[in-house]
C-alpha angles and dihedrals in degrees: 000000000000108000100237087054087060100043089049093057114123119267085250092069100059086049096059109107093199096215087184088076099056088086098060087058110105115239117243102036132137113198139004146197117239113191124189080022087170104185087351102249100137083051094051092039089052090049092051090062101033150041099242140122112236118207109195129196116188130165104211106087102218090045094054086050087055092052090042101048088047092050096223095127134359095245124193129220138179129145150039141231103286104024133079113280113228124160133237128138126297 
């Protein structure tokens, strides 16, 4: 998916927890990745069922600082339409 496509989605779309995907996590584990993590609500819902750590990596940048300021997963941000992304801490 081109990069601006995805930037462009509508606000709706980084709120959507996609439960249908819980069953596809492993038991047992103790910590994922989650990469496009948008606001960070499959991470909260999937810390809500289970014991685990959730690293979250999202390139559009409100939606990171949603994820980050609930806690629900450590998302990453750097960049902007037109540059380069790269990724560091928020």
């Amino acid at each position: 998916m081109h990069a601006e496509a995805y930037l462009d989605k509508d606000s709706d779309y980084f709120g959507w927890g996609r439960p249908e995907m819980l069953p596809f996590i492993p038991e047992g584990i103790t910590s994922l990745l989650d990469v496009g993590c948008a606001s960070g609500a499959f991470g909260a819902m999937l810390k809500a069922h289970r014991s685990i750590r959730i690293t979250g990596i999202e390139p559009h940048q409100e939606s990171a600082l949603v994820a980050r300021t609930a806690g629900s997963c450590g998302a990453w941000w750097r960049g902007s339409r037109g540059a380069g992304i790269g990724w560091s801490a928020l």
